[in-house]
Steps between C-alpha positions, in 0.01 A plus 500: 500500500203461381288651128386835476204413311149364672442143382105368478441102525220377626438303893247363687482637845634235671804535244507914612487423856812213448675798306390783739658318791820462404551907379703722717261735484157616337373825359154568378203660597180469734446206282441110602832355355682793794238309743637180364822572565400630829392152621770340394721794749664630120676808614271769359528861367131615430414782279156654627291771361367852622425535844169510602452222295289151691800275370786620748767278636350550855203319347632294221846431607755367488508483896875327523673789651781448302323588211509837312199708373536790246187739391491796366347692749245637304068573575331196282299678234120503566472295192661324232524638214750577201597855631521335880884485580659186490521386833845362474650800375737663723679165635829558334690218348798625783270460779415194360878381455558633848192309658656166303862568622337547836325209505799251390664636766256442831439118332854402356742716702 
């Protein structure tokens, strides 16, 4: 069993990509440590933005098939701004657990 609380310390990236791996799995966003991992064949859950938006997992990845995607579905705002939704927002943590759960499963049996 492992902490509930998120622990900082600092890595090169040779040291992240010695750490990434060795995980079981890795969760993040359209974001070059999920690439990382990626490369390395990490199993992957991926948490995307709106649709619509030019970073999709048909164009970004990851491509392992495998691999599972989550977005929220959503039109990408015109712009950024402040009053722009978030584009995470309506990924629920459950999907998220679900997508994780998932994902152990097709890589670890």
């Amino acid at each position: 069993a492992g902490s509930r609380d998120a622990h900082y310390f600092p890595s090169t990236l040779v040291q992240f990509i010695a750490l990434v791996r060795r995980a079981r799995l890795f969760l993040a966003g359209d974001t070059g440590p999920l690439h990382l991992a990626a490369a390395v064949s990490t199993p992957l859950v991926a948490i995307f933005g709106a649709a619509g938006s030019p970073n999709t997992p048909k164009r970004n990845g990851p491509f392992f098939p495998g691999d599972i995607t989550l977005s929220n579905g959503r039109p990408a705002p015109s712009a950024r701004s402040p009053k722009a939704p978030h584009y995470i927002e309506g990924v629920t943590v459950d999907a998220v657990l679900t997508a994780i759960r998932e994902r152990l499963e097709r890589a670890h049996g």
